[in-house]
C-alpha positions in Angstrom: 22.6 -14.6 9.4 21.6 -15.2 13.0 22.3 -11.3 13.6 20.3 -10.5 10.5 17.5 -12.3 11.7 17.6 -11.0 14.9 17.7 -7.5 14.1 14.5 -8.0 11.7 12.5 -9.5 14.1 13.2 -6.8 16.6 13.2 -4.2 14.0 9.8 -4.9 11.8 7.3 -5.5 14.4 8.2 -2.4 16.3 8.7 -0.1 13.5 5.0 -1.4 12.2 3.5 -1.0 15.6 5.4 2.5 15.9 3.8 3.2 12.4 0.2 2.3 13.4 0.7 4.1 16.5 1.9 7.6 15.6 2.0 7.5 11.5 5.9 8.2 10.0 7.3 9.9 13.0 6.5 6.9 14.8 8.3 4.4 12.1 11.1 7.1 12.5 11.0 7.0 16.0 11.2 3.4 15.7 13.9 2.9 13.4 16.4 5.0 15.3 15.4 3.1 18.3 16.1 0.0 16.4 19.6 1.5 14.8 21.1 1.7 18.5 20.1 -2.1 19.4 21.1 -3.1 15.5 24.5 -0.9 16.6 24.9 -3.2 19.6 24.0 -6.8 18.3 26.3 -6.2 15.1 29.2 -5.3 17.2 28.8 -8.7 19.7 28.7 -10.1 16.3 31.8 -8.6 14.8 33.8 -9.0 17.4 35.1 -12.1 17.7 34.9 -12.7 13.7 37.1 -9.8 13.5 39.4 -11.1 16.5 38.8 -7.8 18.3 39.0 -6.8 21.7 35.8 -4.6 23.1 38.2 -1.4 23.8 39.0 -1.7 19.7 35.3 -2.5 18.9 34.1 1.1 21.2 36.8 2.7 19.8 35.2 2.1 16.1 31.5 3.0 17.5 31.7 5.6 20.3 31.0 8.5 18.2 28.2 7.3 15.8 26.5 6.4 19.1 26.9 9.7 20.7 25.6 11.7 18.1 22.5 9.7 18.2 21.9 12.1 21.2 22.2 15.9 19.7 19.9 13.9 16.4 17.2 13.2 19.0 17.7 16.8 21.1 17.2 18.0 17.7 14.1 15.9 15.8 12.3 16.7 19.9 13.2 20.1 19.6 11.7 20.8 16.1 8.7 19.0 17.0 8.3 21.3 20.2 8.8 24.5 17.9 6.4 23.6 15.2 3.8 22.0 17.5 1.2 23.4 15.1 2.2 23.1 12.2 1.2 20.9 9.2 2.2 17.3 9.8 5.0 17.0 6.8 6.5 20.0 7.7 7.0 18.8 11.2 8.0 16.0 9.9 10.9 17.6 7.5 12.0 19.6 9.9 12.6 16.8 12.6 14.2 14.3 10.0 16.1 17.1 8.8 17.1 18.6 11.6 18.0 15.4 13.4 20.0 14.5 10.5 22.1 17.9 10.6 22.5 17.2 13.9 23.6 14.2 13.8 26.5 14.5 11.0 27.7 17.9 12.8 27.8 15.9 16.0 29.5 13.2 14.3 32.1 15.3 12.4 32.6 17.4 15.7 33.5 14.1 17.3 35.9 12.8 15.2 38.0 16.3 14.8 37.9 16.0 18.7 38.8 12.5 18.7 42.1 13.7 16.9 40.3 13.2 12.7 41.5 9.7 12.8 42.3 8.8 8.8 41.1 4.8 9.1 37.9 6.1 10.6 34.8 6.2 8.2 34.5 9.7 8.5 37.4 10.3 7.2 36.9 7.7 4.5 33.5 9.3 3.5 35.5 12.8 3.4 37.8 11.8 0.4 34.8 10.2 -1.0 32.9 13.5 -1.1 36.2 15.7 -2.0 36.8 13.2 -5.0 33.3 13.2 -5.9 33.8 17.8 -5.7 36.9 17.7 -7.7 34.9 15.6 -10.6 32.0 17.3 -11.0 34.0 20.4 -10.7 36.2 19.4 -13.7 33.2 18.0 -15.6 31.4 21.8 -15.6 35.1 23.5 -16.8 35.0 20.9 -20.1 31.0 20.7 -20.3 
């Protein structure tokens, strides 16, 4: 709970000055920035609960924290192209590109990482293949 805790109170006053600052890119802003401190506190946390050694915990994390870079690269680099355009379409385009970048990056690093199958990525894979082969199956008998 301590973690929990911490993370909120880090996490709510930024994202609500961020907000007040510079509208919903700013909360956005704020909440990735918060997602790579929440990414750090949790894995002090797990650590020793889990009995793990830092080389297994950054093993686990590595890649969801280096995609954070091509999301932001991505989210700066929309808002630099549509400069003048209307606010939510900025605003689609930077979450949306951001968020392309990032499960690309993601995906990208894992196949490079040798498409470990205990990683989430993996995990999330079958999820989505399983999920494909039902509706698939529920359209031939619908």
């Amino acid at each position: 709970t301590f973690t929990f805790y911490a993370s909120l109170a880090v996490r709510l006053p930024l994202t609500i000055w961020a907000a007040s600052a510079a509208g919903a890119r700013g909360a956005a802003l704020a909440m990735l920035a918060t997602a790579g401190f929440n990414m750090v506190l949790w894995a002090f946390q797990a650590r020793p609960m889990l009995a793990l050694l830092w080389p297994e915990v950054l093993a686990r994390v590595w890649r969801a924290g280096a995609a954070l870079l091509p999301l932001a690269a991505a989210a700066l680099l929309a808002a630099r192209l549509l400069g003048g355009a209307p606010a939510a379409l900025r605003f689609a385009a930077e979450v949306g590109g951001g968020g392309l970048a990032y499960a690309a990056s993601l995906l990208l690093l894992w196949r490079l990482a040798g498409a470990p199958a205990d990683a989430s990525e993996a995990q999330l894979l079958h999820l989505l293949g399983s999920l494909g082969a039902r509706l698939s199956a529920h359209r031939r008998f619908a």
